[in-house]
C-alpha positions in Angstrom: 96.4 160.7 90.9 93.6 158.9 89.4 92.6 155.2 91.0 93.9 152.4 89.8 90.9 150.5 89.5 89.5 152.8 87.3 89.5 152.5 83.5 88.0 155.9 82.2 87.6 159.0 84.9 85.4 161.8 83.9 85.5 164.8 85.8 83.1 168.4 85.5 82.2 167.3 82.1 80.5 169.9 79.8 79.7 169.5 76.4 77.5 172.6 74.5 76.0 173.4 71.0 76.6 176.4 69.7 73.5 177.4 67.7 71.7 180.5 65.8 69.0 180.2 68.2 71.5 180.1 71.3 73.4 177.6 73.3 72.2 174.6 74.6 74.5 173.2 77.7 73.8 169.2 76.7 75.9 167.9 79.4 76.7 170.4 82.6 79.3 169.4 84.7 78.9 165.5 84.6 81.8 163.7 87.0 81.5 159.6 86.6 84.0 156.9 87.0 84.0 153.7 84.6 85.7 150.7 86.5 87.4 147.9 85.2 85.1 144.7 83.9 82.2 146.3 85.5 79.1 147.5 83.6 77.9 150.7 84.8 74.3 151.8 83.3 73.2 155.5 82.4 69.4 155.8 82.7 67.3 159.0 81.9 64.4 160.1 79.8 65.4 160.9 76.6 66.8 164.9 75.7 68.9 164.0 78.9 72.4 164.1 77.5 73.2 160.4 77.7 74.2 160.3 74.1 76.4 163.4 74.2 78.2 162.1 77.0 79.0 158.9 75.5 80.2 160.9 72.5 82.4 163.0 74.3 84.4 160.0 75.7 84.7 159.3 71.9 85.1 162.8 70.6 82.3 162.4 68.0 80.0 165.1 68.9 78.8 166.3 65.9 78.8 170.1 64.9 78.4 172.5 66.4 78.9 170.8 69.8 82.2 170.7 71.3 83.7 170.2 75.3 83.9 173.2 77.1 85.5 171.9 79.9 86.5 169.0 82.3 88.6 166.0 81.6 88.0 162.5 80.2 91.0 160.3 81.8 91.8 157.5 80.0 94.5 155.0 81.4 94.1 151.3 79.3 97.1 149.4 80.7 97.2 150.9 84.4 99.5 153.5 82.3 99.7 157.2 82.8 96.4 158.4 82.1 95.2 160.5 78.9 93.3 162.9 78.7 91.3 162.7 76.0 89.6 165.9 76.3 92.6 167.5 75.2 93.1 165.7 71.6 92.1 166.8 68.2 89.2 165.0 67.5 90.5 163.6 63.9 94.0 163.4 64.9 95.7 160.3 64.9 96.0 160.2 69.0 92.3 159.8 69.5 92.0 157.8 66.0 94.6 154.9 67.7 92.3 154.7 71.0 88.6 155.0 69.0 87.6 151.5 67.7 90.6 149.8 69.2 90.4 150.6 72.8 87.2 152.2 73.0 83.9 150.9 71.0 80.3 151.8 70.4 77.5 150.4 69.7 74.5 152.5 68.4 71.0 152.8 68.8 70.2 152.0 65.7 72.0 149.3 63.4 70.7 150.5 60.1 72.2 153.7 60.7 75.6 152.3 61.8 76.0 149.9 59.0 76.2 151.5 55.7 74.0 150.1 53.5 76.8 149.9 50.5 79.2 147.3 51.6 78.9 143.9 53.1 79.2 143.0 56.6 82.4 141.5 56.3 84.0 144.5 54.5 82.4 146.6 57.5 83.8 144.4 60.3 87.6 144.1 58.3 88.2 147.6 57.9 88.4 148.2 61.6 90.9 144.7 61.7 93.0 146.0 59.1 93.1 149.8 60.7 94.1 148.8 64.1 95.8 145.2 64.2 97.5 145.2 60.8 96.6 142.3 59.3 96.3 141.4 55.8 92.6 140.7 54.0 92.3 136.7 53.9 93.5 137.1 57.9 91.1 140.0 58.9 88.4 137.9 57.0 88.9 135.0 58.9 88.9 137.2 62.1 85.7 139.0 61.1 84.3 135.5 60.8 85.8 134.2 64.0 83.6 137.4 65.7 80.5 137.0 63.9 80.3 133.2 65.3 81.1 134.2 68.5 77.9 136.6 69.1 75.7 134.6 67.6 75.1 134.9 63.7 74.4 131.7 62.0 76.5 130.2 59.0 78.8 133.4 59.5 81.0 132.6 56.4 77.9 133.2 54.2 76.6 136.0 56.0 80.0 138.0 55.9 79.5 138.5 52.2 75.8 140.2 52.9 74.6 143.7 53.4 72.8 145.3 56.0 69.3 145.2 54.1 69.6 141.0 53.5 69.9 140.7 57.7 67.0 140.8 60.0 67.1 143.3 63.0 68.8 141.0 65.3 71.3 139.5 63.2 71.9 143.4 62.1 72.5 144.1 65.8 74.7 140.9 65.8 77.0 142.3 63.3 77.3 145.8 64.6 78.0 144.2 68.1 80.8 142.0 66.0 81.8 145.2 64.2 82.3 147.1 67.7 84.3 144.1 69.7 86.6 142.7 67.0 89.5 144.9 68.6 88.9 143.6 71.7 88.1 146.6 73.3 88.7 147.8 76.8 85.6 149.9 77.3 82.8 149.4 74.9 79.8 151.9 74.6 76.6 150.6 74.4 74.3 153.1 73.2 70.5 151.4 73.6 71.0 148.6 71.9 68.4 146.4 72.9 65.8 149.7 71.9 64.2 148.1 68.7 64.5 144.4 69.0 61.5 142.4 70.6 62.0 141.6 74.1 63.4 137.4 73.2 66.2 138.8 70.8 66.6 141.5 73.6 67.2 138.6 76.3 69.9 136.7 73.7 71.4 140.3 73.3 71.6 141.0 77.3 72.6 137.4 77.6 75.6 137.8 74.9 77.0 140.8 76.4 77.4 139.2 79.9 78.9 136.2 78.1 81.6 138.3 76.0 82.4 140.9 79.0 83.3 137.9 81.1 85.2 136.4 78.4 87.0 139.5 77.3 87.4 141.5 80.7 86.1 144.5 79.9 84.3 147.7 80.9 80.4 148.5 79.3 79.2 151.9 79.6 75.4 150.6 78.8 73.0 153.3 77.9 69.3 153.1 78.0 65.9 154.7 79.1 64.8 151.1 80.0 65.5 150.2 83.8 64.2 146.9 83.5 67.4 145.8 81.0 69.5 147.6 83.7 68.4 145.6 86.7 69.6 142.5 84.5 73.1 143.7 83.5 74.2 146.7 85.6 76.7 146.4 88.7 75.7 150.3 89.7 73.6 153.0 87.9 73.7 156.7 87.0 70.4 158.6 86.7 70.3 161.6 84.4 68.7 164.3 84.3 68.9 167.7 82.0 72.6 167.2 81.6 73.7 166.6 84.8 73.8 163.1 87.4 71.2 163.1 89.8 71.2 159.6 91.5 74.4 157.2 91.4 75.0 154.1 93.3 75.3 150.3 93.2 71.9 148.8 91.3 71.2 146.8 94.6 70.5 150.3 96.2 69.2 152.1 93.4 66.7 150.0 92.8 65.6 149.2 96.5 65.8 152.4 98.1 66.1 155.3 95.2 66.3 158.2 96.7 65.8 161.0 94.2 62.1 161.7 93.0 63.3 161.1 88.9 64.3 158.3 90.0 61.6 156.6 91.4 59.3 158.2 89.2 61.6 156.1 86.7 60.8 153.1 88.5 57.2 153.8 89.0 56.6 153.8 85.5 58.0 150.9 85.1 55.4 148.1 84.5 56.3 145.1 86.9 55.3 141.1 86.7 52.3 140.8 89.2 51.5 144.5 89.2 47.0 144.3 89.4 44.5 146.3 87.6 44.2 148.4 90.3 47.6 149.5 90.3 48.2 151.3 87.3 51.5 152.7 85.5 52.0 156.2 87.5 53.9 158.7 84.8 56.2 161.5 85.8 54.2 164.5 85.0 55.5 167.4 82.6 58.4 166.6 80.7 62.6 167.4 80.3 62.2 171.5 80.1 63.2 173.0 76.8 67.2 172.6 76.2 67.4 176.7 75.6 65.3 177.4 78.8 67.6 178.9 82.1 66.7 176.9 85.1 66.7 178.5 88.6 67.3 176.5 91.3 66.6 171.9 91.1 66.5 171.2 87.4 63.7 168.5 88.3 61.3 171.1 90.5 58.5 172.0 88.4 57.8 167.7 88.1 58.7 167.0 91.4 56.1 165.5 94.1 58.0 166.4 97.1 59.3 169.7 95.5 59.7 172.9 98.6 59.9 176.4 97.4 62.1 177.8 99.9 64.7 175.2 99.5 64.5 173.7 95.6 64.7 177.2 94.1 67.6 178.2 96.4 70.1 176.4 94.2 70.6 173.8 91.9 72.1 170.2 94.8 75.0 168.6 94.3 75.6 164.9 94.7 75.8 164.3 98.3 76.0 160.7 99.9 73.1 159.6 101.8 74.9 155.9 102.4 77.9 153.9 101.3 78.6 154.6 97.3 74.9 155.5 97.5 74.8 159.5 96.4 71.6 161.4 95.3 71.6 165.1 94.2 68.5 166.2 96.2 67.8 168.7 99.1 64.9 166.4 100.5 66.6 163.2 99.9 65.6 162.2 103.3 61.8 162.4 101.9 62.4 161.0 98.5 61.1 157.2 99.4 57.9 159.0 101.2 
């Protein structure tokens, strides 16, 4: 029976591409739980899967990825739970949740808008698809949404495209585009990732603002932990596919106790951090998505790394305190 206070349950998630070349397991057995009007940040370098997972919740993976196994539970109203897993991924099932009680926002707004209609057509299709209203009603909604995050003279801008916005009013509208349902979990797929870091503070602060006001759940995705120490209440680390470090941010942040993760943090520049304390980088980098790993995933860049134990087997998240698990044999030497 899945808990009541969760929204979406994922559990042994695995997502792979079939290519020529071979397959490459993005996500490998990923089990996360998304609670109700709480903001849980995934954090990794990128090549980690954190995109792929976010799709799978969706069911947009593009070709030729598909699940391979595990279950997305999805239970809006405190209903029986679907498993959305388990639908066609253009069949109307998954078409009724996508956009109405699930929204993204991507990476990149240029790519999410298309550069052929306005902004107002953009934001009115998705009205008219899931709340059936007519045009001059789903116009005035569309306009209702665009004031609310923050774009200026909205009833001119609605009849603009993409290319006559600047990159945070672009944003703006896909952040419009992706709440106007009112969802219950919205996706938030780096979204802060090109703007410059005072449009990057409005955006944080705006999505604090319209969570509170519309109760819901933010899946917020990012290789910056900086944005996640600001709007977080806990954090998953990943790495090569798989969750190595989850926990509330408090303790992720003040005792992390998997070596990716503090090498996260230590690369992290800090306010107050002296010229003699430079940026320390996690040496190497992901491993090549086609290569077999024996044994930790993170071994050949970890500083605490044993060869008797590390190569044994590949941990599993174990709980070192509270909520607070890592998935590392040392874990008792990961702060030394």
């Amino acid at each position: 029976m899945q808990d009541s206070s969760l929204l979406v349950e994922i559990k042994d998630l695995k997502v792979s591409f079939f290519l020529d070349e071979g397959t490459i397991e993005a996500v490998r057995g990923v089990s996360l739980g998304i609670q109700r009007d709480r903001t849980i940040g995934l954090v990794g370098e990128s090549g980690c899967g954190k995109s792929v997972f976010s799709q799978a919740i969706l069911r947009i993976i593009p070709n030729p990825g598909r699940i391979v196994e595990g279950q997305i539970l999805y239970s809006g109203d405190g209903a029986d739970s679907i498993d959305l897993a388990q639908l066609d991924p253009s069949g109307k099932e998954i078409r009724s949740v996508r956009g109405k009680e699930i929204s993204i926002i991507f990476q990149e707004p240029m790519t999410a808008l298309s550069p052929l209609y306005t902004i107002g057509n953009q934001i009115a299709e998705g009205i008219a698809l899931h709340r059936g209203v007519g045009k001059v009603e789903a116009r005035q909604l569309a306009i209702e949404m665009l004031a609310k995050v923050g774009v200026p003279k909205p009833d001119i801008r609605i009849d603009q495209h993409p290319f006559e916005l600047s990159g945070g009013l672009r944003q703006r509208a896909t952040i419009a585009m992706a709440l106007v349902c009112r969802p219950k979990l919205l996706i938030a797929d780096e979204p802060t990732t090109a703007l410059d870091v005072t449009l990057q503070a409005q955006i944080l602060k705006l999505f604090r603002d319209l969570q509170d006001e519309f109760k819901m759940s933010v899946l917020f995705i990012t290789h910056d932990l900086s944005v996640i120490s600001e709007i977080a209440d806990e954090v998953a680390v990943m790495y090569l596919g798989r969750i190595v470090e989850h926990g509330p941010t408090s303790q992720i942040f003040a005792t992390p106790l998997h070596p990716y993760t503090r090498g996260l943090l230590q690369s992290v520049h800090k306010l107050g951090r002296g010229r003699g304390q430079p940026l320390v980088p996690i040496k190497g980098s992901v491993p090549d998505p086609f290569e077999k790993v024996t044994g930790c995933p993170f071994y050949p860049r970890c500083p605490i790394a044993d060869e008797k134990v590390c190569l044994k087997a590949n941990p599993s998240l174990m709980t070192a305190s509270g909520l607070h698990r890592a998935a590392c044999f040392k874990v008792n030497d990961a702060g030394r």
